[in-house]
C-alpha positions as CSV (number, residue, x, y, z in Angstrom):
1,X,-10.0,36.2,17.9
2,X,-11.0,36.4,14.2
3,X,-12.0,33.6,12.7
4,X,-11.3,34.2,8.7
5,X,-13.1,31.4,7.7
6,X,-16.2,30.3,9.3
7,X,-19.2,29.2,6.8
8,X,-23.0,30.3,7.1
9,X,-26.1,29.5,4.9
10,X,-28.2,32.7,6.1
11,X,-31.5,31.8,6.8
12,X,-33.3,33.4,3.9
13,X,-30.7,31.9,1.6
14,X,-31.4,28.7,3.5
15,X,-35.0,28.7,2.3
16,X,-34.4,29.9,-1.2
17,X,-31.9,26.8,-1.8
18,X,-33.9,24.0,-0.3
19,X,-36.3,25.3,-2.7
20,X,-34.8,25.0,-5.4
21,X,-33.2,21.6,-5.0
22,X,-37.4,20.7,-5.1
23,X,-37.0,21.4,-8.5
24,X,-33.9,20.0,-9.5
25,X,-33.6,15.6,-10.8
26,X,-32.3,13.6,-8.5
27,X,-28.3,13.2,-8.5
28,X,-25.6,12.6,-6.4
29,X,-24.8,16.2,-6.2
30,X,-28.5,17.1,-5.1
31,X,-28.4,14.5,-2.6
32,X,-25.2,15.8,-1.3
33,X,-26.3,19.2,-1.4
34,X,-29.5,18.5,0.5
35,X,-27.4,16.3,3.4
36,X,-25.0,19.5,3.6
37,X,-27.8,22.1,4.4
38,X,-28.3,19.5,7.7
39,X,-25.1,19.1,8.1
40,X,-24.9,21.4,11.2
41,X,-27.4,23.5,12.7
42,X,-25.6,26.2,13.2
43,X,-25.0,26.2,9.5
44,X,-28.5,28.3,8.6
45,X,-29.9,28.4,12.3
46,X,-28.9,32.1,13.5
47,X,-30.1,31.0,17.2
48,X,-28.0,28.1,17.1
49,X,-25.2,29.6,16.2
50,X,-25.9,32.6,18.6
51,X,-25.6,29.9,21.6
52,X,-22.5,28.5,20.5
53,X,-20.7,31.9,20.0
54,X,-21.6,32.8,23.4
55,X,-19.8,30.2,24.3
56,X,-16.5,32.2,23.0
57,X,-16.7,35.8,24.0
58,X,-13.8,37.3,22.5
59,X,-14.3,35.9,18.9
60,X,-15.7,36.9,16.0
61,X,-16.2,35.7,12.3
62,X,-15.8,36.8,9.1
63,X,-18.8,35.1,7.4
64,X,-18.2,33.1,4.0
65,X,-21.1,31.4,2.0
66,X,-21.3,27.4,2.9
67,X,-20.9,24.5,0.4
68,X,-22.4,25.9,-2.7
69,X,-20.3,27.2,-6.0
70,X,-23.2,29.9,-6.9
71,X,-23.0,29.1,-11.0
72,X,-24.0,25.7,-10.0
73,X,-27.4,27.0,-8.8
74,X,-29.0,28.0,-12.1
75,X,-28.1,29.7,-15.7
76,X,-25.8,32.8,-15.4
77,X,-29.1,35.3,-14.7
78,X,-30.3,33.1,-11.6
79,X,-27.0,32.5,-10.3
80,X,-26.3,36.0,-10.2
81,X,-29.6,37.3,-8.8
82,X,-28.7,34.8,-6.4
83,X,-25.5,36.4,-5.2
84,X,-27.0,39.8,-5.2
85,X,-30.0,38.1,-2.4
86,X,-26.7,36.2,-0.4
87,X,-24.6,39.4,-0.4
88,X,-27.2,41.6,0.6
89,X,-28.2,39.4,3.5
90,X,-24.9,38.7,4.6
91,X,-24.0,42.2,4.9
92,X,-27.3,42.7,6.7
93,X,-26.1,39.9,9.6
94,X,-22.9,41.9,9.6
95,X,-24.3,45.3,9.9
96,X,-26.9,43.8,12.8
97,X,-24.2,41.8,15.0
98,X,-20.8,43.6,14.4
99,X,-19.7,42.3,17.8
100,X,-20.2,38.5,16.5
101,X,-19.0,39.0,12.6
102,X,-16.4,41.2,11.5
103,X,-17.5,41.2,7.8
104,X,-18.2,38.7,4.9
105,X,-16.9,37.7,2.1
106,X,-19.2,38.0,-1.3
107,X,-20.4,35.4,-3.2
108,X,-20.4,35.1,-6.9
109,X,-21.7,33.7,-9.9
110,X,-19.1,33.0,-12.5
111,X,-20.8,31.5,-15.2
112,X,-21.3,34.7,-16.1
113,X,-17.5,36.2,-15.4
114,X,-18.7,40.1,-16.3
115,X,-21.7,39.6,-13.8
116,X,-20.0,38.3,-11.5
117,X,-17.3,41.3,-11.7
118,X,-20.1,43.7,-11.5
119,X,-21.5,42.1,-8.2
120,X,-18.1,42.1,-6.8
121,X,-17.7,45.7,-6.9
122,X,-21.0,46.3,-5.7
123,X,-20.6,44.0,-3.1
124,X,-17.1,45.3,-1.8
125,X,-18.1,49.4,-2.4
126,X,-22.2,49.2,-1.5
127,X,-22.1,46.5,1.0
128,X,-18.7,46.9,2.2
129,X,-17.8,43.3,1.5
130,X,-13.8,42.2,2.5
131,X,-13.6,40.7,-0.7
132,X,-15.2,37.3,-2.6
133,X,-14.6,33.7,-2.3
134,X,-14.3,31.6,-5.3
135,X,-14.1,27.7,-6.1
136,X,-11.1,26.4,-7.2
137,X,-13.5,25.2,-10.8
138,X,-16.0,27.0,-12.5
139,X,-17.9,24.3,-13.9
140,X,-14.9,22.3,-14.5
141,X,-12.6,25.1,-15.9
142,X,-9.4,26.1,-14.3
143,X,-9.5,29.3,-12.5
144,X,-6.3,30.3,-14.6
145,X,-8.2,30.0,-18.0
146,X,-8.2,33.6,-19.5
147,X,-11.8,34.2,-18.8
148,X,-10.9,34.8,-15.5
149,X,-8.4,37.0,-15.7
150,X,-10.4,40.4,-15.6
151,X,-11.7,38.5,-11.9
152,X,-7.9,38.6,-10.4
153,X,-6.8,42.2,-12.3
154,X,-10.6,43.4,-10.5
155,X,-9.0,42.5,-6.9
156,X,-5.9,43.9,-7.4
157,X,-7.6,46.7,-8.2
158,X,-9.8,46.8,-5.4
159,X,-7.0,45.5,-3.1
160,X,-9.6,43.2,-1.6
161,X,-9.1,39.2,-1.1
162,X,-10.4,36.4,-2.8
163,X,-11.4,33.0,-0.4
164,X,-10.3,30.2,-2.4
165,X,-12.5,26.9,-1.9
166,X,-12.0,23.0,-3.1
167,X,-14.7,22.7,-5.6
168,X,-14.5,19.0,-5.8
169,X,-17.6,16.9,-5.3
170,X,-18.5,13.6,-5.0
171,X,-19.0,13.4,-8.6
172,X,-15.3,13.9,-9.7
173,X,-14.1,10.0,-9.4
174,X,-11.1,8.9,-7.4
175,X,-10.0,6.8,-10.8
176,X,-11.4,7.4,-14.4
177,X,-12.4,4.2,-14.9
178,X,-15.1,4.6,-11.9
179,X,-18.3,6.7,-12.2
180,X,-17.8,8.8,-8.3
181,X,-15.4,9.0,-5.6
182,X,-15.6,6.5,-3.0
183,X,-15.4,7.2,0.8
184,X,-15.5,10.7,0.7
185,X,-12.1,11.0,-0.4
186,X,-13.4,13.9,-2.9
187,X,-13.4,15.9,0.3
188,X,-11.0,14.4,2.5
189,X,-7.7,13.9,0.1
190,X,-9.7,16.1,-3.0
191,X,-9.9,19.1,-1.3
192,X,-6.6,19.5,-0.7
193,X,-5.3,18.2,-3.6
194,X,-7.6,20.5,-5.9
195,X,-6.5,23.5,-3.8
196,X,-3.2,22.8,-4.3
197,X,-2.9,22.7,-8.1
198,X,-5.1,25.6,-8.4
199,X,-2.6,27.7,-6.4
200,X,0.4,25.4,-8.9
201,X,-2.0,26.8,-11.6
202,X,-2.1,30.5,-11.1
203,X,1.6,30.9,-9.7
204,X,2.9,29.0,-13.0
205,X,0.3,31.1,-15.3
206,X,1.6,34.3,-13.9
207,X,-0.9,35.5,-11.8
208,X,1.2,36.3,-8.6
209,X,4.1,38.3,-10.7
210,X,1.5,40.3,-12.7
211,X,-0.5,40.7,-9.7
212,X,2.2,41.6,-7.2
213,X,-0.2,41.5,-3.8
214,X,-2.9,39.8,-4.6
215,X,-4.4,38.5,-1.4
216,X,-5.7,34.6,-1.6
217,X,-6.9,33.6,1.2
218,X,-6.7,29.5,1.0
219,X,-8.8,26.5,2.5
220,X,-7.1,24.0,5.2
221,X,-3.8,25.4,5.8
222,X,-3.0,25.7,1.7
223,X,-3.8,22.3,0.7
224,X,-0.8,19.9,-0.2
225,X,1.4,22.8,-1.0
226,X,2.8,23.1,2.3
227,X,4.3,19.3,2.4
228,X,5.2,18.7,-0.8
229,X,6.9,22.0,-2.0
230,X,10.2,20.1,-2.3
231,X,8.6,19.0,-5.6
232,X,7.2,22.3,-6.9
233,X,10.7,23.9,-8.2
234,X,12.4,21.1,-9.9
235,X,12.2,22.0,-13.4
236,X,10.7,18.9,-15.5
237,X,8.7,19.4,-18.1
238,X,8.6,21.9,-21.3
239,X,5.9,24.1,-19.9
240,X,7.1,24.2,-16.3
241,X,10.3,25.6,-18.2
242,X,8.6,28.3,-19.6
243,X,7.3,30.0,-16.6
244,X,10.4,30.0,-15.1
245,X,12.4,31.4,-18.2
246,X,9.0,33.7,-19.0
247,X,7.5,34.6,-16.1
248,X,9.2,34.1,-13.3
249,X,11.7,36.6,-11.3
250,X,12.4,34.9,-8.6
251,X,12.2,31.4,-7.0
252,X,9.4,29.7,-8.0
253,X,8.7,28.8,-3.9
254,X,8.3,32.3,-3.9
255,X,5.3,33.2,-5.6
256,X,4.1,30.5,-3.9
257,X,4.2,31.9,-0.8
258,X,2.5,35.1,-1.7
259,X,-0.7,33.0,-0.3
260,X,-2.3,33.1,2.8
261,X,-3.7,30.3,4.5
262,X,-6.1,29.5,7.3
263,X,-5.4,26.9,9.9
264,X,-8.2,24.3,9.3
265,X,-6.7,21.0,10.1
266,X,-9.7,19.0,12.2
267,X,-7.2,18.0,14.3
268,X,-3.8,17.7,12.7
269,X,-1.3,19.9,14.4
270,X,1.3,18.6,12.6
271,X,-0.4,19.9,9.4
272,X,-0.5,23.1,10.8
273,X,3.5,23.4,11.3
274,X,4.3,22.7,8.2
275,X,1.5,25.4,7.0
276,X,3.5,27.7,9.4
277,X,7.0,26.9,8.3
278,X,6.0,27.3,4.5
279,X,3.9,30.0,4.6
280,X,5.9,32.4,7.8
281,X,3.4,33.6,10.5
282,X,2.4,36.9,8.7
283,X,0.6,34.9,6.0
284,X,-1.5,32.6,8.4
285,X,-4.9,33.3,9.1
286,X,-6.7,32.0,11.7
287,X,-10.4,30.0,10.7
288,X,-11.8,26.6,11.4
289,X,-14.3,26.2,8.9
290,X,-17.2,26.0,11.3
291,X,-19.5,24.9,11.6
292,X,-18.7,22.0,9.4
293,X,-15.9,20.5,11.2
294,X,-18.3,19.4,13.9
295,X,-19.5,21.0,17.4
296,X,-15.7,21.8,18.8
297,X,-14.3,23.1,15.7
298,X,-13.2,26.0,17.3
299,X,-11.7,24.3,20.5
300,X,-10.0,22.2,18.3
301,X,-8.8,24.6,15.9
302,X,-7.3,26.2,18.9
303,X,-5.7,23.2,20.5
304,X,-3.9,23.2,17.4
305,X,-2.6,26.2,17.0
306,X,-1.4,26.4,20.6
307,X,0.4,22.7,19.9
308,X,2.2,24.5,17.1
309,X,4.3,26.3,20.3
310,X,4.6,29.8,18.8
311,X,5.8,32.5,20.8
312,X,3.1,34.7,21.8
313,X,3.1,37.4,19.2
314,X,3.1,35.7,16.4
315,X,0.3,33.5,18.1
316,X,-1.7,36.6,18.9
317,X,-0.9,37.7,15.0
318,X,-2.5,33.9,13.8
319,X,-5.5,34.5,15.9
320,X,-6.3,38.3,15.1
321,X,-3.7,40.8,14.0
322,X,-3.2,39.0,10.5
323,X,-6.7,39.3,9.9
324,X,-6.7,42.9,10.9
325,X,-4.1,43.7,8.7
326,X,-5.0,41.6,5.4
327,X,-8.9,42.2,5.7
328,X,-9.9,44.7,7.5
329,X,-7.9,47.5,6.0
């Protein structure tokens, strides 16, 4: 098994952040941050998450930064110094434990977009990085705001994938009239939400026809898209029009289908169908989001998948061959 989608804080990352949050005023979003770093063990404890992976012998990971969008640790020069000390350790836990992590994905910094180009290629050609996860905001800019184009046209280029995460935090409110979300339902219903009109965002802007391949990897079985696609091609409104007179050559369901997505559900196998149904077998990816799903996040991860009742090649392509074939080469 590869897991395409398991979080780490690496130790001397670990460090480095609680550090800084020392310095930082007290806010919701520090106190969030700070209750995340605990969140798990296993999330910056290398021996802790050594004993649970014994636990699985045949799987391995592909390691993605936890929790934190890098810009939001500093101004563009000490976010991006940052990502250069992440990346380089990450690709040192890769290169020491190849039979436990089957690569990582780079982190970077883009309040600074050229930066963070730069560190991409580095990452991917010195450190031999599978690609770069980003948040689905920079600071509370859309991902399809032209600043970020040169980011997308750079992996094209590089044929290498970009992890897309919710950026959502407790901050954003459920209603505007309140001053945070309430019950965790920036993560719970958030999350998906955001990742879904991200992915609306960039297949309406054009990125999937002028990017033709461009490997996304997204969060918890691709948000909301999945269930409520029935709503995604009925032309309403003047700039929905548009993209399909202007940009579009082909159903619109289509370009949405040009992501991949993991099978994060917590639980939820009936989530995990309809991922399956929408997005077709070859563009399902197995992760759980360990370790932050709790202690059997892989067990459970699993239980869903085999709940799906998928003949056994196209399970075996879920758990491994998928990943082979859209990261590793």
């Amino acid at each position: 098994m590869i897991d395409a989608f398991a979080h780490i804080i690496p130790p001397r990352f670990f460090a480095r952040i609680e550090t800084l949050l020392e310095t930082w005023q007290p806010s919701e979003r520090v106190r969030l941050y700070r209750s995340w770093l605990r969140e798990d063990e296993v999330l910056g404890d290398l021996d802790a998450r050594r004993r649970l992976l014994d636990q699985f012998p045949d799987y391995r990971q592909v390691l993605v930064l936890g929790v934190y969008p890098m810009e939001e640790l500093g101004d563009p020069a000490t976010a991006t110094a940052l990502s250069r000390e992440v990346n380089d350790e990450l690709a040192g836990l890769v290169a020491d434990h190849p039979d436990r992590f089957a690569g990582f994905a780079a982190e970077l910094a883009l309040n600074d977009v050229d930066a963070g180009i730069q560190e991409f290629e580095r990452a991917v050609e010195d450190l031999g990085a599978l690609g770069a996860q980003i948040h689905t905001n920079v600071h509370g800019v859309s991902l399809d705001d032209p600043r970020f184009e040169p980011l997308f046209a750079k992996a094209h280029e590089l044929d290498r994938a970009l992890w897309l995460h919710p950026g959502r935090s407790v901050t954003t409110p459920d209603f505007p009239t309140e001053p945070d979300s309430r019950f965790g339902i920036w993560w719970s219903l958030g999350w998906p939400y955001e990742t879904a009109v991200t992915m609306a965002r960039l297949v309406y802007s054009g990125h999937m026809e002028r990017y033709p391949g461009l490997k996304i990897v997204t969060h918890h079985g691709g948000g909301m898209i999945p269930h409520f696609s029935g709503r995604l091609d009925a032309v309403q409104t003047e700039d929905q029009r548009e993209a399909f007179e202007q940009v579009f050559k082909r159903p619109a369901l289509d370009y949405f289908r040009m992501f991949y997505a993991d099978t994060s559900f917590f639980g939820a196998p009936h989530g995990l169908r309809s991922s399956v149904e929408f997005f077709g077998v070859d563009h399902m990816l197995f992760g759980t989001d360990m370790p932050l799903g709790g202690p059997q996040v892989i067990p459970d991860t699993l239980a869903d998948l085999r709940a799906v009742g998928l003949p056994a090649e196209d399970e075996r392509k879920i758990l491994q061959g998928n990943a082979e074939r859209v990261l590793l080469t």
